[in-house]
N, C-alpha and C positions, 0 to 999 in steps of 0.2 A: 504494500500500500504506500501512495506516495505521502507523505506530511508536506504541508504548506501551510505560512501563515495566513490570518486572514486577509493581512495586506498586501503579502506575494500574488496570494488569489485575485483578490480584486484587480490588479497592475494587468496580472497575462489572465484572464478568465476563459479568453479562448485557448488557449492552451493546455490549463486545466479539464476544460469541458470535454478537449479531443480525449486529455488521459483515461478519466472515469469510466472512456466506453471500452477502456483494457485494466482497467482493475482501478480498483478506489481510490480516493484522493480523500485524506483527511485534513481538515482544516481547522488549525489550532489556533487558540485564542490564550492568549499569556504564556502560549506553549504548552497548553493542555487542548488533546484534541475536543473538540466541541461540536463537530458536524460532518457529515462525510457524505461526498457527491458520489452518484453510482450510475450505471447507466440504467435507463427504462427499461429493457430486457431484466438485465439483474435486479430491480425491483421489482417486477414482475413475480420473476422465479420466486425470490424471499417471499410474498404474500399469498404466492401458490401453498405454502408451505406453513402456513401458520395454522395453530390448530385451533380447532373448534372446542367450547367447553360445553360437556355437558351433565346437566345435572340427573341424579337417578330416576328421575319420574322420566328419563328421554331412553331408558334402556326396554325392552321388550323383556317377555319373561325369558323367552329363547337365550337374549345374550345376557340375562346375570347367570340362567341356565350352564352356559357356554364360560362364560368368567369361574363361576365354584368349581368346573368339570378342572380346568387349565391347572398343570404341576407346571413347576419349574425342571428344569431338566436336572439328570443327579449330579453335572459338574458343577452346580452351580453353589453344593454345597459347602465345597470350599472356602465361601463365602460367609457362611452363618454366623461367623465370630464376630462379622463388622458390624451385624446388626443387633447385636445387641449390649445396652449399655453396660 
């Protein structure tokens, strides 16, 4: 990702705008990044991607059915120490 300040940005913003459509440009303010230009494609994609939330009255009996049926697989028992306090 490229850094740039905000006042680099504003000088070349067309040059900026050409980068973001090849990977992100972050744009810092005091030197902490604050905002990052992406291209409308990659915006895209990210919001393709965001999840839905939903509450239990939105499940069928089928998938809490489906949900209590689901194990964990047995590697994943190697793990059980993490979970508990």
């Amino acid at each position: 990702m490229i850094r740039v300040s905000a006042a680099e940005f504003q000088r070349h913003l067309a040059t900026y705008h050409d980068a973001a459509l090849r990977e992100g440009v972050a744009i810092l303010h005091h030197g902490r990044e604050r905002t990052v230009l992406i291209s409308a494609e990659e915006y895209q994609r990210l919001k393709r991607r965001d999840r839905q939330v939903m509450a239990l009255d939105d499940f069928t009996e089928a998938d809490l059915a489906a949900l209590e049926a689901t194990r964990a697989p047995e590697a994943s028992k190697a793990f059980d120490d993490e979970t508990t306090a």
